[in-house]
C-alpha positions as a Python dict, from the first residue, in 0.01 Angstrom:
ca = {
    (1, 'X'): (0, 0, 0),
    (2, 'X'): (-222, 243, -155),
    (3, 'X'): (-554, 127, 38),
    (4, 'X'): (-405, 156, 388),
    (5, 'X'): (-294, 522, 302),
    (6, 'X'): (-687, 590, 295),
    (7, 'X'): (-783, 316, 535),
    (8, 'X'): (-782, 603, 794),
    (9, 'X'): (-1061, 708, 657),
    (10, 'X'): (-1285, 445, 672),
    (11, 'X'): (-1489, 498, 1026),
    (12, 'X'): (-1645, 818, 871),
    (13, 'X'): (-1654, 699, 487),
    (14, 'X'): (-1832, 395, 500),
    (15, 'X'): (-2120, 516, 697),
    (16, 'X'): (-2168, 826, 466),
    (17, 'X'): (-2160, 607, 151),
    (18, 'X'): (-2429, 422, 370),
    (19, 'X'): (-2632, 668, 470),
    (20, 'X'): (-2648, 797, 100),
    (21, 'X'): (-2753, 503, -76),
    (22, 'X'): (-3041, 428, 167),
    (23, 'X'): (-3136, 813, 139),
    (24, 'X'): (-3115, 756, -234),
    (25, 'X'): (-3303, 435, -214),
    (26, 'X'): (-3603, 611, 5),
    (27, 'X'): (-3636, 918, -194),
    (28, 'X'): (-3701, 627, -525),
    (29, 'X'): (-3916, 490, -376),
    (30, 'X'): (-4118, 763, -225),
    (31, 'X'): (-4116, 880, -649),
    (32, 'X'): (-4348, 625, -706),
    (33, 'X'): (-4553, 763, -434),
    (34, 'X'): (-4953, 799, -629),
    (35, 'X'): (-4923, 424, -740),
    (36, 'X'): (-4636, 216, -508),
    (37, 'X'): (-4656, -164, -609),
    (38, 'X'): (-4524, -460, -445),
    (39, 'X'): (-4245, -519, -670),
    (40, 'X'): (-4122, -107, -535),
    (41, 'X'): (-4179, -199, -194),
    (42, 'X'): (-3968, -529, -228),
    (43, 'X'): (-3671, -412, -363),
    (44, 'X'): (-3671, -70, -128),
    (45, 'X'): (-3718, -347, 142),
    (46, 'X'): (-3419, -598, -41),
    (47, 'X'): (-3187, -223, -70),
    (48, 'X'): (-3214, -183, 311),
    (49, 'X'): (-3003, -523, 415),
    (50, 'X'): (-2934, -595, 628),
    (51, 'X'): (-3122, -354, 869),
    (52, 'X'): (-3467, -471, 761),
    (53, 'X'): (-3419, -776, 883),
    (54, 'X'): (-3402, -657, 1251),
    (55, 'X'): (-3603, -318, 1202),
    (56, 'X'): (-3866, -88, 1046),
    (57, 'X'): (-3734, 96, 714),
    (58, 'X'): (-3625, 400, 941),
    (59, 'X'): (-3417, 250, 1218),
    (60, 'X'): (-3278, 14, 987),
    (61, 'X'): (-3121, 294, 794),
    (62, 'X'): (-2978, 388, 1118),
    (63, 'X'): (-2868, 25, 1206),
    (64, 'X'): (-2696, 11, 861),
    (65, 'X'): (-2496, 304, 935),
    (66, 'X'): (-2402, 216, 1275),
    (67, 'X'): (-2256, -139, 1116),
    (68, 'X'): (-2104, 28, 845),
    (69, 'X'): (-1920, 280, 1127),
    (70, 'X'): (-1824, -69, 1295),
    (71, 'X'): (-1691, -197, 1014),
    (72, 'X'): (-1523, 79, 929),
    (73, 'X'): (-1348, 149, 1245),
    (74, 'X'): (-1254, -204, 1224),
    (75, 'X'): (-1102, -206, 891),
    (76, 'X'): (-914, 108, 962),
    (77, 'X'): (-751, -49, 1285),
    (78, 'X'): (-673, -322, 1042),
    (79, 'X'): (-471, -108, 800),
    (80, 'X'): (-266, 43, 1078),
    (81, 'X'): (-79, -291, 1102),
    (82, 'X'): (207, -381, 819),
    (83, 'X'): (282, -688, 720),
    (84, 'X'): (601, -853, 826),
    (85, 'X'): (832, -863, 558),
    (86, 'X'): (1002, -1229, 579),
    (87, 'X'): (1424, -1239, 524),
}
């Protein structure tokens, strides 16, 4: 009951939470900048799933946030719909 009160909210919330963690995720990694080593690269490459797979690091921030607005808008459609309660 309590989740589909902010399921509305999930088309918009999703892909900001997205959008943040990759921006979070690039800005580490561009800390380590003078020396980047494989093992930096690799997990900045393993924190961009599933839009690396397809992609380049940029667009697949992008692509993440697009799927996360799909998912979103999906899951809030979802909540719109109550169960049938059974006599």
């Amino acid at each position: 009951m309590a989740l589909r009160k902010y399921s509305k909210h999930l088309a918009w919330a999703l892909p900001l939470m997205v959008f943040l963690f990759d921006f979070v995720d690039m800005q580490w990694m561009f800390s380590h900048e003078p020396g980047l080593t494989d093992e930096v690269v690799m997990r900045y490459q393993l924190l961009l799933l599933p839009g690396i797979l397809f992609f380049p690091p940029l667009p697949a921030i992008l692509f993440n946030c697009v799927l996360a607005g799909l998912i979103g808008a999906v899951a809030s459609w979802l909540g719109k719909f109550r169960p049938r309660s059974t006599p």
